[in-house]
N, C-alpha and C positions, 0 to 999 in steps of 0.2 A: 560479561558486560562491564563488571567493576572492573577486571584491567582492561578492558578496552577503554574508557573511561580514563582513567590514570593514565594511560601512552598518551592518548588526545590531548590530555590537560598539559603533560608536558611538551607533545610537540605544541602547543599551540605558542607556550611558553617560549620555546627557541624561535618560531619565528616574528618574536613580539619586538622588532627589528626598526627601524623608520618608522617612528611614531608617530601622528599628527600629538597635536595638543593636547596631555593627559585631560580626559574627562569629554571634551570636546563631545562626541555624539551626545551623553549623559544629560551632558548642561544644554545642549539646542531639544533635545527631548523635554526637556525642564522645561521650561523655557518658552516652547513654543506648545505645550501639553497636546502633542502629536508623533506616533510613532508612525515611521515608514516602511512598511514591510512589500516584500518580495515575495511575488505568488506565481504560479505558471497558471496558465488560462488553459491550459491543451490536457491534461495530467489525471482524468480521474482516475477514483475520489478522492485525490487530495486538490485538488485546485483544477477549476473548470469555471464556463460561464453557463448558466441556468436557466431555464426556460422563459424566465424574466431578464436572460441578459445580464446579470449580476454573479460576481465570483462567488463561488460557493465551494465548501468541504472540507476534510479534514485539517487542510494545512491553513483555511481563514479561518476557519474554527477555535484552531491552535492560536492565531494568531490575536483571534478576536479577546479571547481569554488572556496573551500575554498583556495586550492593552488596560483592559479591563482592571487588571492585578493590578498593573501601574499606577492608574488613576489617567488614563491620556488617549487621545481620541487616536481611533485607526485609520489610514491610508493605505490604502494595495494600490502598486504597480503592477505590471506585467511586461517586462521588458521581456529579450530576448533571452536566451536561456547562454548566449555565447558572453553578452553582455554581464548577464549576472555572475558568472564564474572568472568572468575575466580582471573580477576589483576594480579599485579605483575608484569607487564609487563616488569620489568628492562631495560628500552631504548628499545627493542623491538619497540615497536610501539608508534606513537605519540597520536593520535584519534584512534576512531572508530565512525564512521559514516556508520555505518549500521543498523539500525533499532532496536535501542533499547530501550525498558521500564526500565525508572527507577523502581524496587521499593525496599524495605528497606537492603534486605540481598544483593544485588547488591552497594548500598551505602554503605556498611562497605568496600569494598576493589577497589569501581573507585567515579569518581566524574563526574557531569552532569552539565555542562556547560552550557548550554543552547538546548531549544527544537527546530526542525525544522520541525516537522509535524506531524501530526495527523490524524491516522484510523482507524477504527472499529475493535473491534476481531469478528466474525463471525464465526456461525455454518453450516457445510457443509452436505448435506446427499446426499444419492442414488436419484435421481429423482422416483424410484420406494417404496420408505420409504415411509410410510403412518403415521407412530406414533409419529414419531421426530418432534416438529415443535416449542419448544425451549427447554432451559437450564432444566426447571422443567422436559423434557420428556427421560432426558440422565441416571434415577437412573438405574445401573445395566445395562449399555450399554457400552460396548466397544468404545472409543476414539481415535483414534488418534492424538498425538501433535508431535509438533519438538521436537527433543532433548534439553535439556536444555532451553526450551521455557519459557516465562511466564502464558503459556496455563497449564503446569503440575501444575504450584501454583494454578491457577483457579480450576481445577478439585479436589485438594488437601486441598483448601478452606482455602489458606492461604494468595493466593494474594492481598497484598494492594502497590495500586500506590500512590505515597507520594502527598500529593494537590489534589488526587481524591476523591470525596464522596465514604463512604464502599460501597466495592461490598457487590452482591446478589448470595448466592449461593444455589439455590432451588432445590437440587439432591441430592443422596444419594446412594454409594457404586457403583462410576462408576471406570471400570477400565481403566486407565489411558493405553495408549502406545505409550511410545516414539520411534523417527526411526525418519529419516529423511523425511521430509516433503513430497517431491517427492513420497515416499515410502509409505506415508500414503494416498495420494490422490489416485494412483495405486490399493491401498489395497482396499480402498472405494468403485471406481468403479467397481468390481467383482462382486458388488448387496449387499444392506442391507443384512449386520447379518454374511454374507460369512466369513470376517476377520474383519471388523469393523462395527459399524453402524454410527459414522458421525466422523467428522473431525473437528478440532476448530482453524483459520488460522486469518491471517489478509486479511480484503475484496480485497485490489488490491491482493494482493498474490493470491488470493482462484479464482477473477475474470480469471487472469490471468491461472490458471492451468485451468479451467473451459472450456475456449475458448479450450483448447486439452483433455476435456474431459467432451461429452456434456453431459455424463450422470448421471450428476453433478449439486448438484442445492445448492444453499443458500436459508438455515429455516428461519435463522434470527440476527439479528445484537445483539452480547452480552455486549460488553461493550466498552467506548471510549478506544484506547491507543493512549497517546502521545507516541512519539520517541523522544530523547536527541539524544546530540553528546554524548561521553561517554569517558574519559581520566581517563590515571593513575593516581593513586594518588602520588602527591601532590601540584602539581606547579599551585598557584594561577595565575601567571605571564600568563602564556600560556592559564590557561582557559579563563581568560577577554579576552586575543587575541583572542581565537577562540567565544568568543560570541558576541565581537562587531565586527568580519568579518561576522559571518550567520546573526546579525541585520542588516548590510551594505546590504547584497546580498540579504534579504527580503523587505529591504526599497525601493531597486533600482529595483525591480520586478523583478532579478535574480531565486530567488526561485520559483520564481510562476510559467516563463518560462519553466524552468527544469521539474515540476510538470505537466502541459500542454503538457507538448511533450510524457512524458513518462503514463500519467496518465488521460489524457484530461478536467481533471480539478486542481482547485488548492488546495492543503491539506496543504499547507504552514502557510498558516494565523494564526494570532495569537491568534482571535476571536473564534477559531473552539473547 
């Protein structure tokens, strides 16, 4: 994780390219004592809405805690997930702390501050699937991913995470289907072949829809993903802020807490 860590820090460095105004996020955070963060509403348990209709889980949790640190009140959006990765964000939004992989086409238009945890991508099937039982047995099988995931680059056989050894991609002519994740798990359980034959998620995500749909198993674990905090580009100023606040709230077993409650163990660590 420490050189993963060190590659991030430097790519993040090279593409710190068309600046806005040094400090700029920093100073309207200042300023206006409000951070704007970025959550997915669809995502549990990191970011979901609650049986009161209010976002709740790991990643407002996390989020709740960076605020806190700061001394500045919290705001969640829930834009689109195409929108979030696409930058730009023009003040819009300050972070986004909601579960996201860096990798290369994503670093041309945000910056990655720093990591705060780390989980598996995972392969999903029908508990009645017999032939699925990893990545090598998906050629010419139907998939479902999220939208704008980092799972369509996997399948696509383009995905590289910056400080990851290269992936392995042992498949050939599978078709990809984005939808919303809910939608795919749904799909899946109808029985192998019906509209999908597996599904490729992060393990708490996958554990989690799982628990509501027993008929639901995990093949097997595909490859590590860290998650970054994820900012617009440019403001060096603000990202040191927000990475010696997640080092403060890791050191002080804030993160770990948060991870435990929602997660019953810790992914937080830096060693993971």
């Amino acid at each position: 994780m420490r050189t993963l860590l060190l590659s991030l820090t430097l790519l993040s460095a090279t593409f710190f390219s068309g600046f806005t105004q040094a400090g700029a996020t920093l100073d309207r955070v200042t300023k206006t004592g409000v951070m704007r963060n970025i959550i997915m509403d669809s995502y549990p348990p990191f970011g979901f809405l609650d049986d009161n209709n209010q976002l709740a889980g790991f990643d407002v949790d996390v989020a709740k805690a960076v605020a806190q640190r700061l001394g500045v009140k919290l705001e969640l959006a829930a834009p689109s997930w195409e929108t979030i990765v696409g930058g730009n964000w023009r003040g819009r939004w300050d972070t986004c702390i909601c579960s996201m992989t860096p990798n290369a086409e994503r670093a041309k238009v945000l910056d990655f501050p720093v990591p705060y945890y780390s989980s598996p991508a995972v392969l999903v099937v029908n508990n009645k699937e017999t032939h699925i039982k990893s990545a090598a047995d998906l050629s010419d099988k139907k998939v479902g991913i999220g939208i704008g995931s980092s799972y369509e680059l996997y399948l696509q056989k383009t995905l590289s995470i910056p400080g990851h050894k290269p992936l392995q991609f042992p498949f050939d002519h599978v078709q990809a289907i984005p939808s919303d994740e809910e939608i795919a798990f749904q799909n899946l359980a109808l029985g192998p072949g019906v509209r999908l034959d597996a599904v490729i998620s992060d393990l708490a995500t996958a554990q989690a829809r799982i628990k509501r749909m027993p008929n639901l198993k995990i093949a097997t674990e595909l490859f590590s993903e860290p998650n970054w905090v994820a900012t617009d580009k440019g403001d060096a100023e603000w990202d040191k802020k927000i990475a010696d606040t997640i080092k403060a709230l890791r050191d002080d077993g804030t993160l770990a807490k948060i991870s435990q409650h929602w997660l019953g163990e810790d992914i937080t660590r830096e060693d993971q």
